[in-house]
Gaussian input, Z-matrix of N, CA and C with variables (Angstrom, degrees):
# hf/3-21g

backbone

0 1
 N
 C     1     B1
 C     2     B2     1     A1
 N     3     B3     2     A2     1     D1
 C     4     B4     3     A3     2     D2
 C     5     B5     4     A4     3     D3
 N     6     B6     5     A5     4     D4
 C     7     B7     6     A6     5     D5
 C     8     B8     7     A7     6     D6
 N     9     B9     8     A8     7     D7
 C    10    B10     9     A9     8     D8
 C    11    B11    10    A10     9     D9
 N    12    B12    11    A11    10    D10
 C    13    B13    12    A12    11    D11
 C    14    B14    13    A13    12    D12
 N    15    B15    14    A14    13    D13
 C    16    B16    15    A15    14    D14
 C    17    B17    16    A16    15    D15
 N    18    B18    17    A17    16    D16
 C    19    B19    18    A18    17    D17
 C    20    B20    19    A19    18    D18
 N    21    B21    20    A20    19    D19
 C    22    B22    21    A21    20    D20
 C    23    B23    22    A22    21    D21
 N    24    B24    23    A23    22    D22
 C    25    B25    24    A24    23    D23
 C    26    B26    25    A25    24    D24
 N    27    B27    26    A26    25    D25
 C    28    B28    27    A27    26    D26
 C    29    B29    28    A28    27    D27
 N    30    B30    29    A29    28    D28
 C    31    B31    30    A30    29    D29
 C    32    B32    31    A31    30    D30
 N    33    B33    32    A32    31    D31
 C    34    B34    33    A33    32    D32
 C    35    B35    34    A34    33    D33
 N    36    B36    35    A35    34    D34
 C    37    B37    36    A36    35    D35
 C    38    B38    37    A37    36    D36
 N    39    B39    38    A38    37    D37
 C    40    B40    39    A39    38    D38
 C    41    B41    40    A40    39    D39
 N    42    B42    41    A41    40    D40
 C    43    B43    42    A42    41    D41
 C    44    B44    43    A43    42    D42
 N    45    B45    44    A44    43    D43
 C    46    B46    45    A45    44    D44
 C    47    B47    46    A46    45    D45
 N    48    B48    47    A47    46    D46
 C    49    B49    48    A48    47    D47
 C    50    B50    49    A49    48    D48
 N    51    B51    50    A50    49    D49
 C    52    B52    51    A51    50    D50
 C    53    B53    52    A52    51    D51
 N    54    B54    53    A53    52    D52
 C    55    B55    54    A54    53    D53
 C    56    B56    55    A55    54    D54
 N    57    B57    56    A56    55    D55
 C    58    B58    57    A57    56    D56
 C    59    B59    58    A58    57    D57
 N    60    B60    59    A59    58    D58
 C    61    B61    60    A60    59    D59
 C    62    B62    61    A61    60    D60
 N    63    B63    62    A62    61    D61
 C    64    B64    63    A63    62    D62
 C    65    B65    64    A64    63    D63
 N    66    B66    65    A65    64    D64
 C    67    B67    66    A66    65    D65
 C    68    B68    67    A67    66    D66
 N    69    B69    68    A68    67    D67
 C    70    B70    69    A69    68    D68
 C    71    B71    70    A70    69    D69
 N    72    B72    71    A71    70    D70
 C    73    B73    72    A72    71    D71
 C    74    B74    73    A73    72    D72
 N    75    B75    74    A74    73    D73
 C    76    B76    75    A75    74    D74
 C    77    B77    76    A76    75    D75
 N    78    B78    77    A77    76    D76
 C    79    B79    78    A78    77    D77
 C    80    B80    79    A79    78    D78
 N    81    B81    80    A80    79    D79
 C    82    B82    81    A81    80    D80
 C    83    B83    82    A82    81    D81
 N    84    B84    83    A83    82    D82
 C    85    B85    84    A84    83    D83
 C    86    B86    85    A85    84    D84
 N    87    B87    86    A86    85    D85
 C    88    B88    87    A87    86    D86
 C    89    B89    88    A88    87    D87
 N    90    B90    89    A89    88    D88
 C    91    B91    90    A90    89    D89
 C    92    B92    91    A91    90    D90
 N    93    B93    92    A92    91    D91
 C    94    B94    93    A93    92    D92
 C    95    B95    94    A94    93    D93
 N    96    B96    95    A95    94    D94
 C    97    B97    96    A96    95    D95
 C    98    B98    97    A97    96    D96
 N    99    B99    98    A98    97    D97
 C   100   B100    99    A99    98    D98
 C   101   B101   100   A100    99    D99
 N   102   B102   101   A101   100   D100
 C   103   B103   102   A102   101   D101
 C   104   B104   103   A103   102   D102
 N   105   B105   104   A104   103   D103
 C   106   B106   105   A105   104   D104
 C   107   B107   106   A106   105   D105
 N   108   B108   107   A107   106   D106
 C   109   B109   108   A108   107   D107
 C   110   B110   109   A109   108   D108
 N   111   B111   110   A110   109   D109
 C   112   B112   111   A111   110   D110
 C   113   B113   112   A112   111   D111
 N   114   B114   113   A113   112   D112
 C   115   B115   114   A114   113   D113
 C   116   B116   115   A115   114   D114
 N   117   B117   116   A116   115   D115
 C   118   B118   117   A117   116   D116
 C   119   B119   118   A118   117   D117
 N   120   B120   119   A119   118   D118
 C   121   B121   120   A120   119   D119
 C   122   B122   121   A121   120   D120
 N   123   B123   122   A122   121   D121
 C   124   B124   123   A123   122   D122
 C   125   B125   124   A124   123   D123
 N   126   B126   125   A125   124   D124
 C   127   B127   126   A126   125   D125
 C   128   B128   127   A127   126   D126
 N   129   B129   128   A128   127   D127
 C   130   B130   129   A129   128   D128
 C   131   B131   130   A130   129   D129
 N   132   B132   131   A131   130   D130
 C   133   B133   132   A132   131   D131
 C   134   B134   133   A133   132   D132
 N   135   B135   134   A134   133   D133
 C   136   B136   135   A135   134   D134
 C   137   B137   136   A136   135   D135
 N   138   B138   137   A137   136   D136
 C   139   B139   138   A138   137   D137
 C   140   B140   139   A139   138   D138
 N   141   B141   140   A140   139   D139
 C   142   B142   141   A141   140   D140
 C   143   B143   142   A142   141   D141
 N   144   B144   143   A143   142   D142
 C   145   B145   144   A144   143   D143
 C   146   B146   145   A145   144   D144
 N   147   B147   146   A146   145   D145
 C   148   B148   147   A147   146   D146
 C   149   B149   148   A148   147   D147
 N   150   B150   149   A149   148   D148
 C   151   B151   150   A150   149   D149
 C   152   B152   151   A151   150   D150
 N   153   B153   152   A152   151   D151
 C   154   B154   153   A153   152   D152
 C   155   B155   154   A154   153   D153
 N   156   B156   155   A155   154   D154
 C   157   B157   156   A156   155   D155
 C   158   B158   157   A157   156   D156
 N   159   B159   158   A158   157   D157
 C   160   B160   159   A159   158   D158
 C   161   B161   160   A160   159   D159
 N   162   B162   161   A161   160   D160
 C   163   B163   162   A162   161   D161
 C   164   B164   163   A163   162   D162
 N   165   B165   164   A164   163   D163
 C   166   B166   165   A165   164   D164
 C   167   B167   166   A166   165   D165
 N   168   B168   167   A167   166   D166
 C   169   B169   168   A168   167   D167
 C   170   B170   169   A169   168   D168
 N   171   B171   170   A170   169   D169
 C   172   B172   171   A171   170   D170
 C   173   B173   172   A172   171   D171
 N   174   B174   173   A173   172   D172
 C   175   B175   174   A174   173   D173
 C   176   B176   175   A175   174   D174
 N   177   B177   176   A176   175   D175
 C   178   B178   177   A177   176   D176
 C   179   B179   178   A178   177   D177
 N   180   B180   179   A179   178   D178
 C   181   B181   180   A180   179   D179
 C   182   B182   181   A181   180   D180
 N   183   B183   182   A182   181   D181
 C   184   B184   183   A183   182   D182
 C   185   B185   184   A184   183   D183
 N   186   B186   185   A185   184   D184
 C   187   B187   186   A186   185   D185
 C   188   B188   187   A187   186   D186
 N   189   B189   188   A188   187   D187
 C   190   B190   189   A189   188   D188
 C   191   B191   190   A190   189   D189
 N   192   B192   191   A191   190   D190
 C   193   B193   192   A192   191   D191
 C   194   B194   193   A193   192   D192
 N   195   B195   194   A194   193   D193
 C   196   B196   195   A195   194   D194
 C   197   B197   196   A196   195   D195
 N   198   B198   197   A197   196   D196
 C   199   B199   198   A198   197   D197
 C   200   B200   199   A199   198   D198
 N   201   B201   200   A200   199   D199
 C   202   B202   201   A201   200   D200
 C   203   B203   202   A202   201   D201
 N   204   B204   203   A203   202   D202
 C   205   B205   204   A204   203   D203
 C   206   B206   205   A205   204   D204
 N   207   B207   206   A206   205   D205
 C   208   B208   207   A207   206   D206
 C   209   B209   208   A208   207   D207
 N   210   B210   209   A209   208   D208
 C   211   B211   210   A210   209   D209
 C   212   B212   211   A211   210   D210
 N   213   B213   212   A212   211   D211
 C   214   B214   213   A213   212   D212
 C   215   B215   214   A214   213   D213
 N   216   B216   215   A215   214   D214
 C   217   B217   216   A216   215   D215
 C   218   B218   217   A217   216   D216
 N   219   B219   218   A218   217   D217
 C   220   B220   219   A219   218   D218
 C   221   B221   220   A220   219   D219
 N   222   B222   221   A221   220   D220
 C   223   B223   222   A222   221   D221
 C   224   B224   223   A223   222   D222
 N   225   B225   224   A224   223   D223
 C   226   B226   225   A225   224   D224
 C   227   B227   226   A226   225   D225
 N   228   B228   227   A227   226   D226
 C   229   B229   228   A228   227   D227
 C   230   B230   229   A229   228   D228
 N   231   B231   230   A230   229   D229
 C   232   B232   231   A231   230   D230
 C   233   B233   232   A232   231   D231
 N   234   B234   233   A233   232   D232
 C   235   B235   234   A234   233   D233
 C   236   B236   235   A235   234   D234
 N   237   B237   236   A236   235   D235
 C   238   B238   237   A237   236   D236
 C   239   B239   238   A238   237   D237
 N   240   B240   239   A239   238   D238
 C   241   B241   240   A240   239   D239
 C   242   B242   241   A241   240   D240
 N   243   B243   242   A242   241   D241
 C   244   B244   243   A243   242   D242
 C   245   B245   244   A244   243   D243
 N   246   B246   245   A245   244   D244
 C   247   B247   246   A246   245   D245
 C   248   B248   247   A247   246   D246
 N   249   B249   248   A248   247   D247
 C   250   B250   249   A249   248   D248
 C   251   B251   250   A250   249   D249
 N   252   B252   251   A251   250   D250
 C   253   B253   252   A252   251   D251
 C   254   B254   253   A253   252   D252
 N   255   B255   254   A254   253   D253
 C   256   B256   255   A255   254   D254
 C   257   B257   256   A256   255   D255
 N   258   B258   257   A257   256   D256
 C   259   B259   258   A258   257   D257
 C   260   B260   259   A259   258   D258
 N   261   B261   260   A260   259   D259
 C   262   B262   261   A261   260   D260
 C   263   B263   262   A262   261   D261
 N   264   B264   263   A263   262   D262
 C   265   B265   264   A264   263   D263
 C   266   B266   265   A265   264   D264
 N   267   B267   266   A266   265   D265
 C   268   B268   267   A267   266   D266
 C   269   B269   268   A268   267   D267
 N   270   B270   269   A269   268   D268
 C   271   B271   270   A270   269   D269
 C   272   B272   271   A271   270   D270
 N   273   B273   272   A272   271   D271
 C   274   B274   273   A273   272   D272
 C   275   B275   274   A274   273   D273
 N   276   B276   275   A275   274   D274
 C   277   B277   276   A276   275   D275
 C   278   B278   277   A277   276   D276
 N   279   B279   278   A278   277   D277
 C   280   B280   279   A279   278   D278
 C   281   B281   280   A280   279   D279
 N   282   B282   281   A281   280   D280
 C   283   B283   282   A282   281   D281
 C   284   B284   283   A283   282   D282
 N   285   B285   284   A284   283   D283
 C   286   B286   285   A285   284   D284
 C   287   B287   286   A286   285   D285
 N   288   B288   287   A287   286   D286
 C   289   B289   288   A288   287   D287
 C   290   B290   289   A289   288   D288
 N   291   B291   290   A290   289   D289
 C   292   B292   291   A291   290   D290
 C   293   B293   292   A292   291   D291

   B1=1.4447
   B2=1.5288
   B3=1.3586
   B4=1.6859
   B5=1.8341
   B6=1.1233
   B7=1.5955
   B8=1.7770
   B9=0.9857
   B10=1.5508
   B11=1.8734
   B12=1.0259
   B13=1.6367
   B14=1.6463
   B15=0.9418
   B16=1.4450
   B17=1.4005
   B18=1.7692
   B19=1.6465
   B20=1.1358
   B21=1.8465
   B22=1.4514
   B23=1.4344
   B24=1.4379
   B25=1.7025
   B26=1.3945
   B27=1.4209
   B28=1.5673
   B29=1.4238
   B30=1.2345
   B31=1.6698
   B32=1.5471
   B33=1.3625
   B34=1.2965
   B35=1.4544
   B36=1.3669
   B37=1.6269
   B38=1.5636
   B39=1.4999
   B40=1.3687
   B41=1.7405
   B42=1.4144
   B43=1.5943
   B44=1.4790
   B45=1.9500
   B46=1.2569
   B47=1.5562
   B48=1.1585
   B49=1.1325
   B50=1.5637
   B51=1.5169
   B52=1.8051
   B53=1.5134
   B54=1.2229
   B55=1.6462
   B56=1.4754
   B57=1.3251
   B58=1.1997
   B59=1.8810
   B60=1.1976
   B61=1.1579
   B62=1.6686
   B63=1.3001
   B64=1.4943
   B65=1.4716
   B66=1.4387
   B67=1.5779
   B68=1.2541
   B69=1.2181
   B70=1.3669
   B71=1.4514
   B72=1.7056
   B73=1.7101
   B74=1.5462
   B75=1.1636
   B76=1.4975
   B77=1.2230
   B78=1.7694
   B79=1.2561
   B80=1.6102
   B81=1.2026
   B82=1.5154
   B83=1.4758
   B84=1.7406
   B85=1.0688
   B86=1.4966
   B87=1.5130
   B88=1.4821
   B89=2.1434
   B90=1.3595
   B91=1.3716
   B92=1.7056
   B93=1.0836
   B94=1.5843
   B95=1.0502
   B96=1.2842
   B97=1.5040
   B98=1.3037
   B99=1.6162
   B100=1.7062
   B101=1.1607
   B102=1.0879
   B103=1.3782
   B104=1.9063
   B105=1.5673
   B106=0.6738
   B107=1.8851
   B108=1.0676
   B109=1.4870
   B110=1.5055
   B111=1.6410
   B112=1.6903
   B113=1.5899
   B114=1.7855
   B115=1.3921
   B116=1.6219
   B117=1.6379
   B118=1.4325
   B119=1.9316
   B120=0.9970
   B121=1.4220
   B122=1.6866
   B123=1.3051
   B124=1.5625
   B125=1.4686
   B126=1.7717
   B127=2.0705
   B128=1.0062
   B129=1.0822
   B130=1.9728
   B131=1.6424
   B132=1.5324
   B133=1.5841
   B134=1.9216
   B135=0.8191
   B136=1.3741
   B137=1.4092
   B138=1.7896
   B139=1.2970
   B140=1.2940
   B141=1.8662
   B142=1.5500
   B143=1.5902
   B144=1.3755
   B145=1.9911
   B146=1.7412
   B147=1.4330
   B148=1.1732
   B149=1.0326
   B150=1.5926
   B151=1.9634
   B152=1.5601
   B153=1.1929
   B154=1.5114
   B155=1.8833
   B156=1.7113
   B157=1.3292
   B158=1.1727
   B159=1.3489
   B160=1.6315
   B161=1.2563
   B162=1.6511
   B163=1.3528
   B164=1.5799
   B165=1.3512
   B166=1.5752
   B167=1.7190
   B168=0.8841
   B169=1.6938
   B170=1.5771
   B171=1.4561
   B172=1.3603
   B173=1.5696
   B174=1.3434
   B175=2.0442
   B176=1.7802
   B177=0.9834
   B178=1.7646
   B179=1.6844
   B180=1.2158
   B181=1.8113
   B182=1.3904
   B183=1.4882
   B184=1.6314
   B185=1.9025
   B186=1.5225
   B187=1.6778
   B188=1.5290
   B189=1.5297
   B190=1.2790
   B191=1.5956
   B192=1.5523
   B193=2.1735
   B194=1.1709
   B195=1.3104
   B196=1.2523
   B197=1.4959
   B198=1.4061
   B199=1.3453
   B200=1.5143
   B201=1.3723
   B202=1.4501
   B203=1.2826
   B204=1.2654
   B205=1.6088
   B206=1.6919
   B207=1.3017
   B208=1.7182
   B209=1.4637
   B210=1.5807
   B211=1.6181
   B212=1.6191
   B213=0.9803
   B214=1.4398
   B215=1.2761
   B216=1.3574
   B217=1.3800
   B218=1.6062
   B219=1.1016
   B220=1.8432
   B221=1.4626
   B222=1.3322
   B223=1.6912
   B224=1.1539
   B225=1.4524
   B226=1.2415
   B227=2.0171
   B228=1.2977
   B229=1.2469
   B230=1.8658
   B231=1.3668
   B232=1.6451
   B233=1.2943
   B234=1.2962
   B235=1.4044
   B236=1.6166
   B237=1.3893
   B238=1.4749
   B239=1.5884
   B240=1.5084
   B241=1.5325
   B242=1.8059
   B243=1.7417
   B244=1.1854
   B245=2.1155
   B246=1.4536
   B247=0.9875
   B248=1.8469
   B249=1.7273
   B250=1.8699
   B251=1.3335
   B252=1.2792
   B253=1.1614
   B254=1.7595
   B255=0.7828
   B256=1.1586
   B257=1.1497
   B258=1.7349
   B259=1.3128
   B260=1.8757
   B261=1.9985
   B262=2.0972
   B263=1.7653
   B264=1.4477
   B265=1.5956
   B266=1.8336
   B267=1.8154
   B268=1.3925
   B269=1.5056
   B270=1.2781
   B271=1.5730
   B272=1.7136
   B273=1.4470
   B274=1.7586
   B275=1.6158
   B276=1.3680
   B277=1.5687
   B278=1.2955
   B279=1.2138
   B280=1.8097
   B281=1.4682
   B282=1.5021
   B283=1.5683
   B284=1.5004
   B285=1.2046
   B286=1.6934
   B287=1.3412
   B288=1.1452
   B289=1.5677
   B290=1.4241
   B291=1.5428
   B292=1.2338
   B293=1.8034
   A1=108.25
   A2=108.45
   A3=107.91
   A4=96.49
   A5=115.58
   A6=125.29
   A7=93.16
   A8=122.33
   A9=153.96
   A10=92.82
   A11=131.40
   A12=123.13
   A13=93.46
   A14=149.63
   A15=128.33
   A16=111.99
   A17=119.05
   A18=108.30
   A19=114.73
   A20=113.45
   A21=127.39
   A22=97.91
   A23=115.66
   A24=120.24
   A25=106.65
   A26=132.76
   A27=105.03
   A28=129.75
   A29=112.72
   A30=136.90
   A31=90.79
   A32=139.69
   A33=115.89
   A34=131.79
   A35=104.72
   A36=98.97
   A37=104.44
   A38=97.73
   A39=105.39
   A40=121.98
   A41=96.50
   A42=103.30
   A43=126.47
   A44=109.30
   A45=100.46
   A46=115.53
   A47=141.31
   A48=139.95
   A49=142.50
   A50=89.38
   A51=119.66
   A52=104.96
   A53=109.46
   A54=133.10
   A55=108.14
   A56=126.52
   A57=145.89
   A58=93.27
   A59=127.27
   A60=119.08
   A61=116.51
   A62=95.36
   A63=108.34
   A64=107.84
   A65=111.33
   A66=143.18
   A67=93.06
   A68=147.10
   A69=142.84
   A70=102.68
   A71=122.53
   A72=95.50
   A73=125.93
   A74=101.01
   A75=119.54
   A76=128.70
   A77=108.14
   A78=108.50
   A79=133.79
   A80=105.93
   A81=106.94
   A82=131.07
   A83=123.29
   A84=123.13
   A85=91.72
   A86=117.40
   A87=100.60
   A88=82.47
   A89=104.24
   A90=118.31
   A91=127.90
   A92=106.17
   A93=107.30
   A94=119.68
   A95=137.88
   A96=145.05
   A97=123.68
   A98=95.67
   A99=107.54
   A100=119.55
   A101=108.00
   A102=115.77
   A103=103.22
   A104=129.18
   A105=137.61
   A106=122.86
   A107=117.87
   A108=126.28
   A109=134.83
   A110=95.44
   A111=114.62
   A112=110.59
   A113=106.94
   A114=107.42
   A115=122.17
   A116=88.82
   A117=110.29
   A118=90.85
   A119=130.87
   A120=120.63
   A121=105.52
   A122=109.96
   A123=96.37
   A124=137.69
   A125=73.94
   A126=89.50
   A127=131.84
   A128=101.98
   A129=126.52
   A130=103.72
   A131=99.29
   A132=97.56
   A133=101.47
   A134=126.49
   A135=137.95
   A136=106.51
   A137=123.45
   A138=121.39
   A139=165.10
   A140=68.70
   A141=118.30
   A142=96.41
   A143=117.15
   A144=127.22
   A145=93.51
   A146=137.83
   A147=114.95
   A148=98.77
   A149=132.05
   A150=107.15
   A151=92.37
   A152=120.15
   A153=117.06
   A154=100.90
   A155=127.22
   A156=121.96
   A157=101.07
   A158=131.93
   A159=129.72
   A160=111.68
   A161=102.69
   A162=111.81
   A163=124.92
   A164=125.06
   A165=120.36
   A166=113.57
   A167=98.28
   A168=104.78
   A169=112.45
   A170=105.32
   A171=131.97
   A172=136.44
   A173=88.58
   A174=131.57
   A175=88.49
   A176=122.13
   A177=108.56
   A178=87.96
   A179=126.75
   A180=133.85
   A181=85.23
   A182=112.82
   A183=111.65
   A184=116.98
   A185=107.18
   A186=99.62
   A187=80.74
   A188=137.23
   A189=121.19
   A190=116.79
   A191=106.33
   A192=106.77
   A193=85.74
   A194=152.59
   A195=172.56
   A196=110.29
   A197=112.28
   A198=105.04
   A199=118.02
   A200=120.23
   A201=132.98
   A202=129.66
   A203=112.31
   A204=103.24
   A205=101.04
   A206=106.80
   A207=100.13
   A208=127.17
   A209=97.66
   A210=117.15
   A211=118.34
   A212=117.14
   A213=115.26
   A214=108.44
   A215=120.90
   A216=120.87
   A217=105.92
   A218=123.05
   A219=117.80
   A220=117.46
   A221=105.74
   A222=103.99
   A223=119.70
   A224=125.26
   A225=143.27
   A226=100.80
   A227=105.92
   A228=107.76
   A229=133.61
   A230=99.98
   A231=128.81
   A232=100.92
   A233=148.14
   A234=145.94
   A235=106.65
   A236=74.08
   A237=115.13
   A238=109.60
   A239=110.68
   A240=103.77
   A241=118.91
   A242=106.74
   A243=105.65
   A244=97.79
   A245=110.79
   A246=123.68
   A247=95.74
   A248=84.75
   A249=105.08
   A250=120.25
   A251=125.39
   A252=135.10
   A253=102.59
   A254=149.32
   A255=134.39
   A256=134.82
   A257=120.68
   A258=110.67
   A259=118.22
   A260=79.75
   A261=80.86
   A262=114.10
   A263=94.31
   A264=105.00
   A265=111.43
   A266=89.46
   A267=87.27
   A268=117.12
   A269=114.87
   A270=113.64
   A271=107.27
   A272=117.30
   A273=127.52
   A274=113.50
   A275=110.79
   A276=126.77
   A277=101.89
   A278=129.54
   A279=136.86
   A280=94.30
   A281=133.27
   A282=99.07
   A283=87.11
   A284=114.30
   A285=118.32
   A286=104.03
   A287=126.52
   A288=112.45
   A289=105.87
   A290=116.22
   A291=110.59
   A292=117.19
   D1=127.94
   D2=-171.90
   D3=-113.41
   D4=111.56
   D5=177.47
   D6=-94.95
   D7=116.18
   D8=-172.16
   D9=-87.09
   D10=79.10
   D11=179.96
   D12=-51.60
   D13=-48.32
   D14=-160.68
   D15=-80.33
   D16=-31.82
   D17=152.15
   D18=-25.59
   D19=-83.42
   D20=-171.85
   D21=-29.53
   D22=-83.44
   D23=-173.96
   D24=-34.79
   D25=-34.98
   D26=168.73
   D27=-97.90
   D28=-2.09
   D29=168.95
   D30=-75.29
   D31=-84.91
   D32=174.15
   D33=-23.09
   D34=-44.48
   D35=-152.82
   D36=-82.89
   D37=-19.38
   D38=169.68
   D39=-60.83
   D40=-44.90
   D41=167.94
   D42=-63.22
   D43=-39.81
   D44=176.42
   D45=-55.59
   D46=-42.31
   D47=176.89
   D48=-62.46
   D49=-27.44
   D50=153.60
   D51=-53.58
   D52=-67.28
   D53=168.96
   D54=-26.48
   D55=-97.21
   D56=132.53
   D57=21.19
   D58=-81.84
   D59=-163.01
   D60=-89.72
   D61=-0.75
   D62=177.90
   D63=-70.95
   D64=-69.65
   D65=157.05
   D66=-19.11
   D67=-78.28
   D68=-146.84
   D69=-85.17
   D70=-33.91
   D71=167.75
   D72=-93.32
   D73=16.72
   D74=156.17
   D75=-72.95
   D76=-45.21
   D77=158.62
   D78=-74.82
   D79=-26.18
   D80=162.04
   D81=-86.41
   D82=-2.49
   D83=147.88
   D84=99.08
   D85=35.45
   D86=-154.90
   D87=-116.47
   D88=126.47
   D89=160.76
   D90=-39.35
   D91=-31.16
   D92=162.90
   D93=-80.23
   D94=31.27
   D95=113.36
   D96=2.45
   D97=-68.95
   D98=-168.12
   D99=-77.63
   D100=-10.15
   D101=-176.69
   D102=-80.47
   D103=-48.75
   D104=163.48
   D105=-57.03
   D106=-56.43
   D107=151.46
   D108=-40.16
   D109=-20.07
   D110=168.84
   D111=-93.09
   D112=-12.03
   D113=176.47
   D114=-77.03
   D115=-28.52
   D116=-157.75
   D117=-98.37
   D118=-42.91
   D119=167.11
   D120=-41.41
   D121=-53.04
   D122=-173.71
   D123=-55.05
   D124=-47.19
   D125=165.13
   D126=-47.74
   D127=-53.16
   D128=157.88
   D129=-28.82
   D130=-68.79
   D131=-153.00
   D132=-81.10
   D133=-37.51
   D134=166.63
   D135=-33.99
   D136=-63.49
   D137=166.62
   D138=-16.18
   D139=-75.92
   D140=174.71
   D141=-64.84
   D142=-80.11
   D143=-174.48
   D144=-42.56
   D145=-46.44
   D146=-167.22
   D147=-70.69
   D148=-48.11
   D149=-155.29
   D150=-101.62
   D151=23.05
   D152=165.30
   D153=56.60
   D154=75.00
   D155=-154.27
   D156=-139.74
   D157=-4.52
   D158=-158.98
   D159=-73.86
   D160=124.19
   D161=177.39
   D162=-46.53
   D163=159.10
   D164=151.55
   D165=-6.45
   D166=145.54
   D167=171.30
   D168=2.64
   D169=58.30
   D170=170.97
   D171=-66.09
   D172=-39.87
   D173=178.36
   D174=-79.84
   D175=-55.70
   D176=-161.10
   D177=-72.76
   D178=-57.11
   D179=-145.31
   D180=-61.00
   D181=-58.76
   D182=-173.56
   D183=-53.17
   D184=-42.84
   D185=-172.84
   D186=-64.10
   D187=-65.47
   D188=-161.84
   D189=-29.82
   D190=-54.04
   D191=-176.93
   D192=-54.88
   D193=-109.47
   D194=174.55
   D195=19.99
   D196=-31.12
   D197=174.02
   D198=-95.32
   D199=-19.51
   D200=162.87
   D201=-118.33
   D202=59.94
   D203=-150.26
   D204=-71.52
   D205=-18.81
   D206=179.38
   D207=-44.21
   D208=-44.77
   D209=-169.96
   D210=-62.02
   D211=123.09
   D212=164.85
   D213=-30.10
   D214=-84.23
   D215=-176.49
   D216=-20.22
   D217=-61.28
   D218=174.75
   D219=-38.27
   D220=-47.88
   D221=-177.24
   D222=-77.10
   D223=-21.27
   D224=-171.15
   D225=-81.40
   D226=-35.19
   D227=169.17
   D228=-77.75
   D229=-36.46
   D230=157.15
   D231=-67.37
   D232=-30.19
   D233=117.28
   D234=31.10
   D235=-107.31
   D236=-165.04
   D237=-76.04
   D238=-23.95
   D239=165.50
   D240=-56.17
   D241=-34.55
   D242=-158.34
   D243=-80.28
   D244=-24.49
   D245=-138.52
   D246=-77.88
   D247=-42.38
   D248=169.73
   D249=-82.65
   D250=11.38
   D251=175.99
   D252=-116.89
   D253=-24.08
   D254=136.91
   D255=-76.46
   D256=9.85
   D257=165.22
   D258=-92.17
   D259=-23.26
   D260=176.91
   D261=-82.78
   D262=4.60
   D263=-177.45
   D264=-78.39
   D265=-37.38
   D266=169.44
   D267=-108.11
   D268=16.94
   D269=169.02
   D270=-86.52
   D271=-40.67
   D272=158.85
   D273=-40.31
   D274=-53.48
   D275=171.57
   D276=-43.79
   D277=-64.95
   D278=-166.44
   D279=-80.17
   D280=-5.09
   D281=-168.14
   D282=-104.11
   D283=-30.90
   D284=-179.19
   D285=-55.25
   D286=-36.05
   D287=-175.59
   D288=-66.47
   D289=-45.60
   D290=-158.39
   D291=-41.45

């Protein structure tokens, strides 16, 4: 498995900004959420299945976003999926060198 650190770095940065606008129609209560949260599920899963990366009990957390993607609680979990998915992206990076 070859984890590309500058993929990751643009697979993130792509999310922080998804994020970024997620966060803000969360705070305004605004329904086009899902529409945005359906962007960021994909990215996720597109990623994740290519460099083969999914965190711990990754498959359940994700059907969980997937079934509510409106709810905070969902984004707050896609969160932390993306957040732990780039840390085993660069823990693979350091083991390959070894």
């Amino acid at each position: 498995m070859n984890v590309d650190q500058l993929a990751v770095n643009e697979w993130f940065a792509e999310w922080e900004q998804l994020q970024q606008t997620i966060h803000t129609l969360h705070q305004e209560r605004d329904a086009n959420v899902v529409v945005h949260m359906r962007k960021a599920i994909a990215l996720f899963e597109n990623f994740v299945t290519d460099e083969n990366l999914m965190p711990t009990n990754g498959q359940e957390r994700l059907t969980f976003v997937k079934s509510r993607p409106a709810q905070y609680a969902c984004y707050r979990q896609l969160d932390e999926l993306f957040k732990e998915t780039k840390k085993r992206a660069a823990r693979l990076r350091i083991q390959q060198k070894k």
